[in-house]
C-alpha positions in Angstrom: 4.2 -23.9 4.1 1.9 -22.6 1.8 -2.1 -22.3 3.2 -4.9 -24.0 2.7 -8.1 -22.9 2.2 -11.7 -23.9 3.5 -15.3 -22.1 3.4 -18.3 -23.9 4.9 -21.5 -22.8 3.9 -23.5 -22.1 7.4 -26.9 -24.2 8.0 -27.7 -26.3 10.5 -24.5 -28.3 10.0 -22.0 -26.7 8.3 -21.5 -27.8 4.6 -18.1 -27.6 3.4 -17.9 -26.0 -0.2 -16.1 -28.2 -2.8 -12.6 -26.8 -4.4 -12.6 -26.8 -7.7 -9.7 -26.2 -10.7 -9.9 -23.2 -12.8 -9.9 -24.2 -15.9 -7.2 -21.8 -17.3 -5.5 -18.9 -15.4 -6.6 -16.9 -17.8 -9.8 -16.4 -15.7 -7.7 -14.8 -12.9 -6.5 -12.5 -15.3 -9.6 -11.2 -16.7 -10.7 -11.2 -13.3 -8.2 -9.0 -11.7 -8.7 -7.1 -15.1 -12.5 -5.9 -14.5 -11.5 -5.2 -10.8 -8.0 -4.5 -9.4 -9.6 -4.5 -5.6 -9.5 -8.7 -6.0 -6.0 -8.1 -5.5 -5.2 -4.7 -4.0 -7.6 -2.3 -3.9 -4.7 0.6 -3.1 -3.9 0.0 -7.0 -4.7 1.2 -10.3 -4.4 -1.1 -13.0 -2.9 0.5 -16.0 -1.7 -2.0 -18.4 -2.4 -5.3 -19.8 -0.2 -7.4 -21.8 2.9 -4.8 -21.9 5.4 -5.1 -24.7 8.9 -5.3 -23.6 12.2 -4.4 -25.6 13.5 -8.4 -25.7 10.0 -9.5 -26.8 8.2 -10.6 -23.5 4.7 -9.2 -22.8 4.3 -8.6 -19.3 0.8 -9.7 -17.7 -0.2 -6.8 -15.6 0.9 -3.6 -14.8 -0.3 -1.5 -11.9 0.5 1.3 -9.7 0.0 2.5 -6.3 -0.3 6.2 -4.4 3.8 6.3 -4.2 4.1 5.5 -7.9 5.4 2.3 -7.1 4.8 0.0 -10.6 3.4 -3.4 -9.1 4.7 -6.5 -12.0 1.9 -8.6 -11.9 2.6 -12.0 -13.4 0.7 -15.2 -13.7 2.4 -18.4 -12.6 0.1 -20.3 -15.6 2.3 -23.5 -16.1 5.9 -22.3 -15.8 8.2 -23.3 -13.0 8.6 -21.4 -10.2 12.0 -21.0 -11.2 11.2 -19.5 -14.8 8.2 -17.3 -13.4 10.2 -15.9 -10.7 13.2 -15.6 -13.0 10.8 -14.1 -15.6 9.3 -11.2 -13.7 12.8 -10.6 -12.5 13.6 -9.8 -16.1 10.5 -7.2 -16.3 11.2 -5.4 -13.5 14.9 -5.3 -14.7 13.6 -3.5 -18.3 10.3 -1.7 -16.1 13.0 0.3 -13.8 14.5 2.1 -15.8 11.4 3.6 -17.6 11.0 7.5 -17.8 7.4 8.7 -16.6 6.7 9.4 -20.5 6.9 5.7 -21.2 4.3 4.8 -18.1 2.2 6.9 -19.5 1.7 5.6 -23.2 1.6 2.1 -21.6 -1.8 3.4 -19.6 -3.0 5.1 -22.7 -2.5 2.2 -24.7 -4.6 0.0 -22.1 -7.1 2.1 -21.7 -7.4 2.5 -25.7 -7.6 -1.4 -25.9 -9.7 -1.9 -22.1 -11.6 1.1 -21.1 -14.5 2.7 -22.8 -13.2 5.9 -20.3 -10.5 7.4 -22.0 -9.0 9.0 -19.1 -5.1 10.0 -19.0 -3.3 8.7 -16.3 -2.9 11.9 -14.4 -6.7 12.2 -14.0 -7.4 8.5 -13.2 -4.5 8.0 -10.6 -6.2 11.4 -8.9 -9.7 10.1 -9.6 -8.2 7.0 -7.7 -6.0 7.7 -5.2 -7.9 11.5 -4.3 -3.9 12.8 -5.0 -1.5 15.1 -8.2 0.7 12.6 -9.7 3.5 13.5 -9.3 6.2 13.2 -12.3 9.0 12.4 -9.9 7.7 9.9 -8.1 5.9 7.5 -11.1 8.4 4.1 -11.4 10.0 6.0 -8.2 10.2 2.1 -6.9 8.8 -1.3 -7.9 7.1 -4.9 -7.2 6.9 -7.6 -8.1 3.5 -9.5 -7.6 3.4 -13.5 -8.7 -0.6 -14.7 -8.9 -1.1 -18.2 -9.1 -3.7 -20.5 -8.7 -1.9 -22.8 -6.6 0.9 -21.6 -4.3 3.7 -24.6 -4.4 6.6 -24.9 -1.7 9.3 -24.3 -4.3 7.7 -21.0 -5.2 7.5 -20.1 -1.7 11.0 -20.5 -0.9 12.4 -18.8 -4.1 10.2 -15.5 -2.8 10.7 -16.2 1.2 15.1 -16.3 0.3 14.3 -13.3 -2.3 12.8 -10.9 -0.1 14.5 -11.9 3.0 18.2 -12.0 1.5 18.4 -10.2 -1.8 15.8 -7.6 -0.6 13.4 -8.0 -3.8 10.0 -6.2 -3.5 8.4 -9.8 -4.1 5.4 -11.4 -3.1 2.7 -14.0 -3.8 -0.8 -14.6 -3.9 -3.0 -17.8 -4.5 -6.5 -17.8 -5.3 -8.7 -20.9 -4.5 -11.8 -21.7 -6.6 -14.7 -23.3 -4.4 -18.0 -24.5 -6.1 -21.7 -23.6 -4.4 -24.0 -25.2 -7.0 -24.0 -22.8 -10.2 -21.8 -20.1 -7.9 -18.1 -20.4 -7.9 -16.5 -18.2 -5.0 -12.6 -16.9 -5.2 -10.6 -17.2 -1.9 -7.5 -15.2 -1.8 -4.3 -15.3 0.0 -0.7 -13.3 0.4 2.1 -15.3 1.1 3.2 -12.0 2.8 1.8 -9.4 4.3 1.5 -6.8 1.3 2.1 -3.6 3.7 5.7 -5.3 4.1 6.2 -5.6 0.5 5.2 -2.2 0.1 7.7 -0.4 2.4 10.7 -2.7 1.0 9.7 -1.4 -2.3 9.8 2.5 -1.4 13.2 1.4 1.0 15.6 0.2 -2.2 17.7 1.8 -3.7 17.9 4.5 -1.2 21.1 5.4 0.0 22.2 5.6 4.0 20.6 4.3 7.5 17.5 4.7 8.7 17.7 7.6 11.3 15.4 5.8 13.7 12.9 8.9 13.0 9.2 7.8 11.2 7.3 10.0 8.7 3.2 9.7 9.3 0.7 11.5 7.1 -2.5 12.4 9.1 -5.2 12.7 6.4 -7.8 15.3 7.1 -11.4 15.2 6.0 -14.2 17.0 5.8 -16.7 15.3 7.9 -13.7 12.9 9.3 -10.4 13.2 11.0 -9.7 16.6 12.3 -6.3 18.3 13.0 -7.2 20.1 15.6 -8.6 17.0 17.5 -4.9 15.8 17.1 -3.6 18.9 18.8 -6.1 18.9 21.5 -6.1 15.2 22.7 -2.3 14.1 21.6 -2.3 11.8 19.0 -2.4 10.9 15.2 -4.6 8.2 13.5 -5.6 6.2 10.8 -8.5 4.1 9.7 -11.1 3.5 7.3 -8.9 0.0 6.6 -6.6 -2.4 7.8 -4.7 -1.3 5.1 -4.0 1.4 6.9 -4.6 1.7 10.1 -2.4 -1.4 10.8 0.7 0.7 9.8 0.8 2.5 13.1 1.6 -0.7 15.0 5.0 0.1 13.8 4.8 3.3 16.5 6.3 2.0 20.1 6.8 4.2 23.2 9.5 6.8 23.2 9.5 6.5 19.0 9.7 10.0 17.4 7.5 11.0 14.3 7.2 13.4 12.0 3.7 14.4 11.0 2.9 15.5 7.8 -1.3 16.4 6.2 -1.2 15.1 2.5 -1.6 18.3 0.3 -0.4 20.5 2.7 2.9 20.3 4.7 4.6 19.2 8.0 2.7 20.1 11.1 4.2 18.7 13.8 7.3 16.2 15.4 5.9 14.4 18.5 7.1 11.4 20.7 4.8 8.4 20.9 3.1 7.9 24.3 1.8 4.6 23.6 1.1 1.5 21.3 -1.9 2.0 18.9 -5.3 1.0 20.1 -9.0 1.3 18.2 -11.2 4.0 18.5 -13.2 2.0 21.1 -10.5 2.4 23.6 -9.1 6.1 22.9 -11.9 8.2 22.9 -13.9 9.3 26.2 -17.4 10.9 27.0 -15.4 13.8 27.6 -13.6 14.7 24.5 -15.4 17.4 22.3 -14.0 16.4 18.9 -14.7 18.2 16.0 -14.1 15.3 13.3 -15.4 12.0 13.4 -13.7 8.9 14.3 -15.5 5.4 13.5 -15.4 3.5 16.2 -15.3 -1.7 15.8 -19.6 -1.0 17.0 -20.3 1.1 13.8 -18.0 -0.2 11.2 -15.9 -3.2 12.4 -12.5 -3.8 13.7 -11.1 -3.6 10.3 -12.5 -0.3 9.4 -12.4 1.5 12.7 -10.2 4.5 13.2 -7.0 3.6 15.4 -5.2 6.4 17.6 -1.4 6.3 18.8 -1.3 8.7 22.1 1.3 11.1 21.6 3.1 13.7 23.0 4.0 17.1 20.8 7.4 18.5 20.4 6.3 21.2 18.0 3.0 21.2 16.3 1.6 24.2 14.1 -2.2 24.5 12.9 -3.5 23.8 9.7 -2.8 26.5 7.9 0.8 27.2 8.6 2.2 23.8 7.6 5.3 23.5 6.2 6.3 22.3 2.6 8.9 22.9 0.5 10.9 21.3 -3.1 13.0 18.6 -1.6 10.9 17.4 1.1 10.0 13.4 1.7 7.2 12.5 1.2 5.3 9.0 0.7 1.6 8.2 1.2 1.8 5.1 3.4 0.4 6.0 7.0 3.9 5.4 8.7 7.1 5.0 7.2 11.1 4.8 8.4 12.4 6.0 5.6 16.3 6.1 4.1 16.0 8.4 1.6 18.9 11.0 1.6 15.9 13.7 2.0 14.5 12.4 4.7 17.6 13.8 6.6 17.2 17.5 4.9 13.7 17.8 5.0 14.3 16.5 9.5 17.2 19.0 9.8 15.0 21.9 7.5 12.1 21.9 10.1 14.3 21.5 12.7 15.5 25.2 11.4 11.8 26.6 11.0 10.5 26.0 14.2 13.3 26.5 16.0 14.4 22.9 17.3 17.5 22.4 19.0 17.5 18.6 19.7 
């Protein structure tokens, strides 16, 4: 059942605020246009009205830190059946799109959008902090519908898509409320966009999940510290629930495989216990060197979280291991099914001398 919306404007009764229709969807778009975060703000928008080869133009285009193309496409008055069926079609033509292609789409939008004429490989690092790498651009895709209204017959078409056919598919629905001359956007996901995400780097790979997860542990200067993670047994995330909520997927006796973004593997350990917020984890009498924000200084949603672990192998900084062939993805925790997620397990396993 799709959701409803309220906001009440606090006083000393509260004061619901009045919905309202947008007069055109249009005003989503240019919306989402002058600031991607309204709908994701782990994307990079890079293009806008997209030709395609059978004469379509599709809406949006954007793409995340996996090079995962996100189909964004505006429910405006079609049918759910014809929208859904529609940005099927695009992600049909977008999938099988060489890198080059991706690339004169961004610098066409940007020509046409952005007084910045940045290429792609310099925004996407400006953006994500990260190379882009040629390999991994249109590496998967998604399909995003944006809609004003969210109706039932749209949300069962994208419920029986992504729980049957296995379609990166989602929904969001944006409510308009009125505050005298303000007007306020409310958004909602049909599904939880972490979810859609995952399926999207999960298809298309051949074989099983192994029952082993990949985590990145970012380091940062004046932030999370490696060493910390040696020291005290665990590996975190934060800085958004984006992120940090990822680790819930960790459960006692779970094996993982760490690896520091820009660097290499550093370590397999086996998960103590569930994730819990910086709040709980750290004690008086840890001496960490990197800096952890805890729900008092910056929220729930923001805090770092911390999944107790204990190490099989680990290996400092400095000696991590990478090599061509390796998986890697930039969510914080991922079961992957690749067909290198097994080389690059049974490659460390033969570096540091593993015999399980």
């Amino acid at each position: 059942m799709a959701v409803e919306h309220g906001i009440w404007k606090i006083g000393e009764t509260p004061k619901a605020l009045t919905p309202i229709e947008l007069s055109s969807e249009l005003i989503l778009e240019e919306q989402i246009v002058k600031d991607i975060s309204i709908l994701n703000n782990n994307w990079l928008l890079i293009g806008r009205q997209v030709y395609t080869d059978f004469g379509k133009y599709i809406d949006l285009l954007a793409i995340d830190a996996n090079g995962s193309i996100i189909i964004i496409e505006l429910k405006k008055h079609k049918t759910p059946r014809d929208v859904v069926a529609q940005a099927i079609d695009y992600a049909s033509w977008i999938e099988s799109l060489p890198s080059e292609k991706i690339v004169q789409i961004y610098e066409s939008f940007v020509s046409q959008n952005l007084s910045s004429k940045t290429s792609l490989d310099e925004a996407f690092e400006n953006k994500f902090g990260l190379k882009l790498d040629d390999e991994q651009i249109n590496s998967s895709h998604q399909i995003v519908i944006v809609s004003a209204k969210l109706d039932a017959s749209t949300e069962r078409i994208i419920n029986y898509l992504d729980d049957k056919a296995e379609v990166a598919i989602n929904a969001v629905f944006f409510t308009v409320f009125q505050d005298g001359a303000n007007q306020y956007l409310s958004r909602s996901w049909m599904i939880d966009p972490s979810e859609t995400e995952e399926n999207a780097s999960n298809l298309g790979q051949k074989g099983q999940w192994n029952g082993e997860f990949y985590a990145n542990f970012g380091v940062y200067e004046n932030g999370r510290q490696w060493c910390d993670a040696i020291k005290y047994g665990f590996i975190s995330a934060g800085g958004g629930h984006w992120y940090s909520k990822k680790l819930l997927a960790l459960m006692p006796g779970d094996r993982v495989w760490i690896n520091i973004p820009g660097k290499g593997y550093v370590g397999v350990a086996e998960v103590l216990k569930q994730a819990v917020i910086a709040d709980e984890f750290i004690t008086d009498s840890m001496a960490l060197d990197g800096k952890y924000p805890s729900s008092i200084e910056v929220g729930e949603d923001d805090a770092e979280y911390f999944v107790a672990v204990r190490w099989v192998h680990q290996v400092n900084e400095n000696q991590a291991v990478t090599e061509a062939g390796f998986f890697g993805n930039q969510n914080t925790v991922v079961r992957p099914k690749a067909s290198k997620w097994a080389h690059t397990i049974n490659r460390l396993k033969k570096i540091w001398q593993l015999d399980f």
